[in-house]
Biopython code that builds the backbone (N, CA, C, O; Angstrom):
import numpy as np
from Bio.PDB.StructureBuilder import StructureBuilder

atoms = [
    (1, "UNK", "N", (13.821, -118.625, -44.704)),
    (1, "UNK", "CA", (12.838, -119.636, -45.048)),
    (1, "UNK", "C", (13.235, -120.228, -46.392)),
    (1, "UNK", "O", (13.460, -119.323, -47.196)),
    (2, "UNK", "N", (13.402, -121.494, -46.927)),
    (2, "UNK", "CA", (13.848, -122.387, -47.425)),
    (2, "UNK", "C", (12.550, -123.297, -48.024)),
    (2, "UNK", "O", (11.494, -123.461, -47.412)),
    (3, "UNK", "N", (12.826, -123.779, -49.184)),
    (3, "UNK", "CA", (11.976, -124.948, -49.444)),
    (3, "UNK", "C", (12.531, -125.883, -49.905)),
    (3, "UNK", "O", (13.091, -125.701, -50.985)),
    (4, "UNK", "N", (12.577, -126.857, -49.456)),
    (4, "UNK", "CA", (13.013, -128.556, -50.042)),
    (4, "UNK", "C", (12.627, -129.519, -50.717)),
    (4, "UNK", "O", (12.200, -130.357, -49.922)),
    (5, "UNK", "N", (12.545, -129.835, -51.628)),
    (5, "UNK", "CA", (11.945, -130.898, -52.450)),
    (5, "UNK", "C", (12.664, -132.387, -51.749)),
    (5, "UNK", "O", (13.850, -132.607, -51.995)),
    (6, "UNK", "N", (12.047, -133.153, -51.069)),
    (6, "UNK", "CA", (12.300, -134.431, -50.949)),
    (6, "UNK", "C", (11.593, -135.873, -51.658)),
    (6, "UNK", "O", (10.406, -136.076, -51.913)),
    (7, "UNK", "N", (12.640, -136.666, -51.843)),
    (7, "UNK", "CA", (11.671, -137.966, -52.805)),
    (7, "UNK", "C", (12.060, -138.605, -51.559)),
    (7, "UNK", "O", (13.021, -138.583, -50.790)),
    (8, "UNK", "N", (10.701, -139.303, -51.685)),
    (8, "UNK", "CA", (10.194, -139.972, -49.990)),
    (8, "UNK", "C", (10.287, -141.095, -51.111)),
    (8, "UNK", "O", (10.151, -141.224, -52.327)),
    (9, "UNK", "N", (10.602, -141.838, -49.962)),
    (9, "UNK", "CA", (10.444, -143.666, -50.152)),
    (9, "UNK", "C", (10.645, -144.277, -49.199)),
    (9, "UNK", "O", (11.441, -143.861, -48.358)),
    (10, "UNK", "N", (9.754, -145.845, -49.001)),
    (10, "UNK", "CA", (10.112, -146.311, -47.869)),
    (10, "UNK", "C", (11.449, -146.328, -47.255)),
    (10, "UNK", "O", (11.648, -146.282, -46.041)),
    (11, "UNK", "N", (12.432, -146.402, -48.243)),
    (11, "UNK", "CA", (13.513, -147.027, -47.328)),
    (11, "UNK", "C", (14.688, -145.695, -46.854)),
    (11, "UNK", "O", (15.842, -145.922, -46.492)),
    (12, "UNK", "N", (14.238, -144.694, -46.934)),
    (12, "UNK", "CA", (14.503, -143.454, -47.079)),
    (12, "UNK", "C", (13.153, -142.107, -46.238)),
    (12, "UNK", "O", (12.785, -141.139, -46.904)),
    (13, "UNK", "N", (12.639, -142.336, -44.813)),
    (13, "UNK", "CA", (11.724, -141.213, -44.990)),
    (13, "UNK", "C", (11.928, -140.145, -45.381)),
    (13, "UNK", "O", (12.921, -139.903, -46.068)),
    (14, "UNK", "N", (10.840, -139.017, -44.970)),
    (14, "UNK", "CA", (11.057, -137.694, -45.067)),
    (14, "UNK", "C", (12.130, -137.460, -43.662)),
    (14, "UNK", "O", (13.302, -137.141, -43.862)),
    (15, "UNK", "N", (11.772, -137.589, -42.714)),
    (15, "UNK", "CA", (12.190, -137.513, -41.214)),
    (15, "UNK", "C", (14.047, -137.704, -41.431)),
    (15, "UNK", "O", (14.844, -136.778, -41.282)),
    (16, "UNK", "N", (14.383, -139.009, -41.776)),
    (16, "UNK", "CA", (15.696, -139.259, -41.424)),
    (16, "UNK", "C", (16.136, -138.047, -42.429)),
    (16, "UNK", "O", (16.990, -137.242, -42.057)),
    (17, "UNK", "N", (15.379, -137.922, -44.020)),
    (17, "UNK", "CA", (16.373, -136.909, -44.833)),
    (17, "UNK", "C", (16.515, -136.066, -43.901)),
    (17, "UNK", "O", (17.437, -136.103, -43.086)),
    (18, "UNK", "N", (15.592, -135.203, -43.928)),
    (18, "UNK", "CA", (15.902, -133.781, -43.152)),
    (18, "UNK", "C", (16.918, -133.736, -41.606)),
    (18, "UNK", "O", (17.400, -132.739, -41.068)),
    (19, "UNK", "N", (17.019, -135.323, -41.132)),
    (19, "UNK", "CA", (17.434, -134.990, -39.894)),
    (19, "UNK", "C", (19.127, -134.946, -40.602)),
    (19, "UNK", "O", (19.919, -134.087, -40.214)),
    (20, "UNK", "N", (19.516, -135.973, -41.653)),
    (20, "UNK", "CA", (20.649, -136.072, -42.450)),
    (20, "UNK", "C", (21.193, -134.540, -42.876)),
    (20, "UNK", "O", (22.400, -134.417, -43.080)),
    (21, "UNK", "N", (20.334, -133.400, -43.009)),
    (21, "UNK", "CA", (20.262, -131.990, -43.698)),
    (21, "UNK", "C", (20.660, -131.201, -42.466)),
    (21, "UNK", "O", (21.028, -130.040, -42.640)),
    (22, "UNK", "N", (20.623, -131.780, -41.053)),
    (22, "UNK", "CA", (20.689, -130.928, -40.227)),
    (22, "UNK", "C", (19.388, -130.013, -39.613)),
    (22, "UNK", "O", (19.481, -128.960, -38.982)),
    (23, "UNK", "N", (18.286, -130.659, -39.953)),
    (23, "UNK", "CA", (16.810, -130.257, -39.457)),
    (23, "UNK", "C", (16.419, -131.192, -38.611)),
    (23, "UNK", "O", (16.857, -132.313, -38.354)),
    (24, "UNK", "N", (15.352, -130.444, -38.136)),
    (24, "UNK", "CA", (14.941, -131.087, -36.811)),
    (24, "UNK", "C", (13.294, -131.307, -37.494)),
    (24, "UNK", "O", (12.580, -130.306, -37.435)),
    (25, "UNK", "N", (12.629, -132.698, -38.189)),
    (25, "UNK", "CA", (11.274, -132.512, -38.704)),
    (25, "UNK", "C", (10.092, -132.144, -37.394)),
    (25, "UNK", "O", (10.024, -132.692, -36.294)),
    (26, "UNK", "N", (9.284, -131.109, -37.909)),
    (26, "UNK", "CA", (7.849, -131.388, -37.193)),
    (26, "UNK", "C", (6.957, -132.228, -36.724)),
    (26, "UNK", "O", (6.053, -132.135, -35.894)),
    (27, "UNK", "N", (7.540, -133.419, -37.681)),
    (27, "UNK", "CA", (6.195, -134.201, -37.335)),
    (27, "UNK", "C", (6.980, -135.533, -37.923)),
    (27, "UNK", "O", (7.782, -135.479, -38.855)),
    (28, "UNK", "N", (6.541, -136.959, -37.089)),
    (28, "UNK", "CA", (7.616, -138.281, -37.268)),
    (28, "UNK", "C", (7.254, -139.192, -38.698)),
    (28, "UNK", "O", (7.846, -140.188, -39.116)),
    (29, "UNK", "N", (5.841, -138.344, -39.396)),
    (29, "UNK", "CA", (5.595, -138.880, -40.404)),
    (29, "UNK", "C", (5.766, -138.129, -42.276)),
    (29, "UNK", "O", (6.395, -138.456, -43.283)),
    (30, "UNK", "N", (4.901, -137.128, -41.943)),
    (30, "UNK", "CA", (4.753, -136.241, -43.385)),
    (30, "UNK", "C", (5.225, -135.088, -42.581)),
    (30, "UNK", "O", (4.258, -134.442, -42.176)),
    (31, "UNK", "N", (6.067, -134.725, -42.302)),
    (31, "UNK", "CA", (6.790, -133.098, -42.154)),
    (31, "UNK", "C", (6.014, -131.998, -43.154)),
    (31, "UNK", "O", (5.899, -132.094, -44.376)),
    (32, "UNK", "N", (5.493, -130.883, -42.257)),
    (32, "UNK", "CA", (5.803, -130.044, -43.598)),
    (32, "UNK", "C", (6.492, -128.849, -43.619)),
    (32, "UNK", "O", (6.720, -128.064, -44.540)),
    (33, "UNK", "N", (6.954, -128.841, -41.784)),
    (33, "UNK", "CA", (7.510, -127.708, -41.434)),
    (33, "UNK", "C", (9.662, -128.964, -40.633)),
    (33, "UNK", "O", (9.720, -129.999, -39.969)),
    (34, "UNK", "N", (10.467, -128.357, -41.026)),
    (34, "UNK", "CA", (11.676, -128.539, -40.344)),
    (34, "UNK", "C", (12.238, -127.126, -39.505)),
    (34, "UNK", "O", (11.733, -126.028, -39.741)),
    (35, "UNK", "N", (13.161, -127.275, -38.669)),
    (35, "UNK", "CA", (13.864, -126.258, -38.208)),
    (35, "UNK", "C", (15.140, -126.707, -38.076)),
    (35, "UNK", "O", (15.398, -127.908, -38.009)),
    (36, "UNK", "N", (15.975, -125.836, -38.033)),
    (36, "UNK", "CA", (17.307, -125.840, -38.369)),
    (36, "UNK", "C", (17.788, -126.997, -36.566)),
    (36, "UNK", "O", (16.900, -127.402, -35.815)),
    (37, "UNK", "N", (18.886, -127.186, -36.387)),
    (37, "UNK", "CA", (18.865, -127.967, -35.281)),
    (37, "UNK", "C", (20.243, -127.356, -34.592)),
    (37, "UNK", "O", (20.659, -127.695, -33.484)),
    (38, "UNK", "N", (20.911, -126.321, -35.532)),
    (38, "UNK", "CA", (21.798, -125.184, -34.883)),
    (38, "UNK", "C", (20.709, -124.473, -33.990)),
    (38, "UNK", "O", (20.758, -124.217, -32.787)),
    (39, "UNK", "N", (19.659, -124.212, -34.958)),
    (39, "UNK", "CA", (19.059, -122.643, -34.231)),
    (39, "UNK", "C", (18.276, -123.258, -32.725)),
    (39, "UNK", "O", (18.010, -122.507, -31.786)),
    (40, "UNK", "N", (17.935, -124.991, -32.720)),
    (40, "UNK", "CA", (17.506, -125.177, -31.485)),
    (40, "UNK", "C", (18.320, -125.452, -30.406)),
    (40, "UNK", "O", (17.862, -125.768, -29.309)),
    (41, "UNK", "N", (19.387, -125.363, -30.623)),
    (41, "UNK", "CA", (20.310, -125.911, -29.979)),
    (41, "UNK", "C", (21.183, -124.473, -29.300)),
    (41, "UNK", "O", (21.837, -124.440, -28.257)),
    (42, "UNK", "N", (20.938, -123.387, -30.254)),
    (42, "UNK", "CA", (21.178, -122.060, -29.824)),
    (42, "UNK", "C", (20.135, -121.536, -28.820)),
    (42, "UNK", "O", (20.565, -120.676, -28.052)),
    (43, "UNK", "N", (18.857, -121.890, -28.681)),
    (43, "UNK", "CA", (17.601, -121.461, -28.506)),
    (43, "UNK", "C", (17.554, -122.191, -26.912)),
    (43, "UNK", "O", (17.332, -121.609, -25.850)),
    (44, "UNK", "N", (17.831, -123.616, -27.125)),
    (44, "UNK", "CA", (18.100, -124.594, -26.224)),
    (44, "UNK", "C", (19.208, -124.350, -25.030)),
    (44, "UNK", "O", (19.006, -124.655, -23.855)),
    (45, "UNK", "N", (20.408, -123.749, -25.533)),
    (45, "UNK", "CA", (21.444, -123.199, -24.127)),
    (45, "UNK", "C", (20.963, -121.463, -24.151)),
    (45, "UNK", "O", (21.037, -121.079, -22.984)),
    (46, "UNK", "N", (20.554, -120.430, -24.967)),
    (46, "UNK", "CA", (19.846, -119.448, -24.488)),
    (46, "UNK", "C", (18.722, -119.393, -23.047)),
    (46, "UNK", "O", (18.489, -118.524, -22.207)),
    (47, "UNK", "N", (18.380, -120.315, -23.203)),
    (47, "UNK", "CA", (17.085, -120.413, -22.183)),
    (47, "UNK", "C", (17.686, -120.772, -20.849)),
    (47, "UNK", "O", (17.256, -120.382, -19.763)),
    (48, "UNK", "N", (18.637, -121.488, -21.028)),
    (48, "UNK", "CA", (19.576, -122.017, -19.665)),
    (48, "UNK", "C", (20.091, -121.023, -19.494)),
    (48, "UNK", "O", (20.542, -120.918, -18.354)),
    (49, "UNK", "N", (20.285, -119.990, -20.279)),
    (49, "UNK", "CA", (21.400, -118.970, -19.317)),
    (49, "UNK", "C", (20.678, -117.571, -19.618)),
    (49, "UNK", "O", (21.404, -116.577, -19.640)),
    (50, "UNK", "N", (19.392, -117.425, -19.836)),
    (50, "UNK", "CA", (18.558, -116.411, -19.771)),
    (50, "UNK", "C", (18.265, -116.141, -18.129)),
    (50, "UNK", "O", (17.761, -116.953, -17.353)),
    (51, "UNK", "N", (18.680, -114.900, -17.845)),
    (51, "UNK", "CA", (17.609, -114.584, -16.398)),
    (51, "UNK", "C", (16.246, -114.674, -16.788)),
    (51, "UNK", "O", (15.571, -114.638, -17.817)),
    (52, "UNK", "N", (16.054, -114.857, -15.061)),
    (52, "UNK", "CA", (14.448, -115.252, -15.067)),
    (52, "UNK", "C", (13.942, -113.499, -14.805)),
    (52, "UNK", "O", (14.386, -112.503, -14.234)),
    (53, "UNK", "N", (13.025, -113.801, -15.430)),
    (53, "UNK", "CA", (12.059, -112.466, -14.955)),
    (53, "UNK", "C", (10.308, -112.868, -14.964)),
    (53, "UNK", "O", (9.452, -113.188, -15.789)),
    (54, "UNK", "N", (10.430, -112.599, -13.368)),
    (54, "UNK", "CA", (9.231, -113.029, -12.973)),
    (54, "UNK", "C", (7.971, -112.758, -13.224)),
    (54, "UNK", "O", (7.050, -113.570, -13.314)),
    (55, "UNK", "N", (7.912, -111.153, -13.381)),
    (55, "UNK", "CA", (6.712, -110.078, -13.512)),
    (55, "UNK", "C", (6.255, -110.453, -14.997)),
    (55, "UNK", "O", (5.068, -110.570, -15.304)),
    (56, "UNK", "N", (7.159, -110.604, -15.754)),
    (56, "UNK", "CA", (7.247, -110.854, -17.286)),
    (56, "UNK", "C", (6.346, -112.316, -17.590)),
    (56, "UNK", "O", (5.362, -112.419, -18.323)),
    (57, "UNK", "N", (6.809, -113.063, -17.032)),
    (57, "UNK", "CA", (6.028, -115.109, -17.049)),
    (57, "UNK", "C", (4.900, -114.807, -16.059)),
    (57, "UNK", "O", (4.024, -115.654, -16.234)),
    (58, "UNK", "N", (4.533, -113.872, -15.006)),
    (58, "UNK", "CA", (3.372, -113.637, -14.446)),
    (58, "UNK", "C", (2.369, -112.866, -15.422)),
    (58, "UNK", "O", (1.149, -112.952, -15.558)),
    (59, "UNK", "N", (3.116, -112.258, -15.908)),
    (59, "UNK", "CA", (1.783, -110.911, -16.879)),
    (59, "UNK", "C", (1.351, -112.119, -17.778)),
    (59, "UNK", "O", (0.166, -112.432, -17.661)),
    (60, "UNK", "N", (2.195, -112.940, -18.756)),
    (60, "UNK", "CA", (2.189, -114.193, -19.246)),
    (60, "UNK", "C", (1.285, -114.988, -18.728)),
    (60, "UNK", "O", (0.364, -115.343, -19.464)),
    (61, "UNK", "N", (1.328, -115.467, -17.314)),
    (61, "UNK", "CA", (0.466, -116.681, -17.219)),
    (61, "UNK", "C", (-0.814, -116.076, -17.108)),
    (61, "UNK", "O", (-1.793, -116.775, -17.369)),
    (62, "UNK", "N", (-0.971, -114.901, -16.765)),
    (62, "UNK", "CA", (-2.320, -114.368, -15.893)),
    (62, "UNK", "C", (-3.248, -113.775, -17.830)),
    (62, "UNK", "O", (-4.432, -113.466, -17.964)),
    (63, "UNK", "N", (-2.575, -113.801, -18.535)),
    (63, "UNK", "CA", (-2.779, -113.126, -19.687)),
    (63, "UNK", "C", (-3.437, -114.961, -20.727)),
    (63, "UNK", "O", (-4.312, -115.050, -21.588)),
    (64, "UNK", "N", (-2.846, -115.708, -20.325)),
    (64, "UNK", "CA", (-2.598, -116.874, -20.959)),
    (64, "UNK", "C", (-4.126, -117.375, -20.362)),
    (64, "UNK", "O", (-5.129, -117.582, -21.044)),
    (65, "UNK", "N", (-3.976, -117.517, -18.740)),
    (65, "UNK", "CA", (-5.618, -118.231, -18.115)),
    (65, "UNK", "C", (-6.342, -117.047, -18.476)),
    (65, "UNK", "O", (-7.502, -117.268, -18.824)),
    (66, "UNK", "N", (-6.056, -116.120, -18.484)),
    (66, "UNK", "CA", (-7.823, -115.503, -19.213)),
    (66, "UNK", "C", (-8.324, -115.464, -20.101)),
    (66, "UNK", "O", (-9.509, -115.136, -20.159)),
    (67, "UNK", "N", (-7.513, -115.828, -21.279)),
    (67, "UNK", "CA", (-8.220, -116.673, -22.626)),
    (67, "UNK", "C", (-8.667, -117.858, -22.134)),
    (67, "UNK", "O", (-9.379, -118.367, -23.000)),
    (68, "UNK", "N", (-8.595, -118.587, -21.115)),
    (68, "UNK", "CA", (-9.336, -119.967, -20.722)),
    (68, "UNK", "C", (-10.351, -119.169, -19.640)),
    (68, "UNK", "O", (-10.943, -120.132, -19.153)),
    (69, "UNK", "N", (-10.718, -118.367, -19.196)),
    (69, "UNK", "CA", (-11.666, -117.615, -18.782)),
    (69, "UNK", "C", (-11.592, -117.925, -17.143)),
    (69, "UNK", "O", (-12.405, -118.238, -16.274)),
    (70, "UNK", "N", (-10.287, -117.686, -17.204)),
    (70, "UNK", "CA", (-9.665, -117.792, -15.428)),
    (70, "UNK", "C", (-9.137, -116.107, -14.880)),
    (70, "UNK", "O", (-7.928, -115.877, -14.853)),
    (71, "UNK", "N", (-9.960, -115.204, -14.539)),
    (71, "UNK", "CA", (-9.745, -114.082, -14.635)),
    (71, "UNK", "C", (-9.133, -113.961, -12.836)),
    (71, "UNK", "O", (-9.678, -114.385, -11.816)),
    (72, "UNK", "N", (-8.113, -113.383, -12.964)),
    (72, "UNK", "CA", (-7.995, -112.712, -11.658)),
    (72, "UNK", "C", (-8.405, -111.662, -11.054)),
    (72, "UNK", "O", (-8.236, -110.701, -11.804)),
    (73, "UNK", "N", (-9.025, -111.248, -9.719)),
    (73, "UNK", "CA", (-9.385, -110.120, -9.496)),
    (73, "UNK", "C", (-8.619, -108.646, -9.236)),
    (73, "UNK", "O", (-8.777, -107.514, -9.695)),
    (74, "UNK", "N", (-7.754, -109.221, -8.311)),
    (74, "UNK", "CA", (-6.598, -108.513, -8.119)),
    (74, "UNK", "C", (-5.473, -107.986, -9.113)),
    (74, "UNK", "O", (-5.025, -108.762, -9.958)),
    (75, "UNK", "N", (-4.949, -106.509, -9.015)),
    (75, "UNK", "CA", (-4.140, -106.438, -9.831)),
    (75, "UNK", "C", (-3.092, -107.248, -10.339)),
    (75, "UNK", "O", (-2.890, -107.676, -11.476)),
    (76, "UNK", "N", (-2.160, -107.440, -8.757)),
    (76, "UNK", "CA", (-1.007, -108.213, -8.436)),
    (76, "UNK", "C", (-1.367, -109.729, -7.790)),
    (76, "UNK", "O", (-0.690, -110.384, -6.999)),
    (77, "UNK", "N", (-2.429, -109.999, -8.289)),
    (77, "UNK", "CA", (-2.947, -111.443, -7.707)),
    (77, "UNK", "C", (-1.290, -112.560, -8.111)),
    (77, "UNK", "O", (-1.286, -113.615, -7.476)),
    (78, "UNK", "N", (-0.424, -112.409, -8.766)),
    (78, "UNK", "CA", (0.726, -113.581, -8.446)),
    (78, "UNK", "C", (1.650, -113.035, -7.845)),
    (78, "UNK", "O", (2.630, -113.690, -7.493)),
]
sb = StructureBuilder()
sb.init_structure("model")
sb.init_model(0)
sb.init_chain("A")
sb.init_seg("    ")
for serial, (resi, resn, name, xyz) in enumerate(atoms, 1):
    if name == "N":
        sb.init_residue(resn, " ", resi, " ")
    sb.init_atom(name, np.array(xyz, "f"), 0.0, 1.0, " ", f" {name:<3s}", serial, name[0])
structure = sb.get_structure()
């Protein structure tokens, strides 16, 4: 974790600096968070060549709708 001091000016945003730095900004106006654009790009072909595991994104989704108060009855309901 890193902190950056940037001088914003119109003709110069925050956005293009950081993208110039090799960050990827949060947000297209006042950033206050960047991420590196190696680590998404590592993160980005990880996921393409991750096996899937099903039971794992099921415990996930079924865990995810019951904080929205979508309860399943069944153990193995997916």
């Amino acid at each position: 974790l890193d902190y950056i001091e940037l001088r914003i000016c119109p003709c110069t945003p925050a956005p293009v600096q950081l993208v110039k730095q090799g960050l990827f900004p949060c947000s297209p106006v006042y950033p206050a968070l960047a991420v590196s654009l190696e680590m998404l790009e590592f993160m980005s072909e990880l996921f393409v060549h991750l096996a899937p595991n099903e039971a794992a994104w099921a415990d996930m989704l079924v865990k995810f709708l019951a904080r929205w108060g979508h309860v399943f009855k069944a153990q193995d309901s997916l």
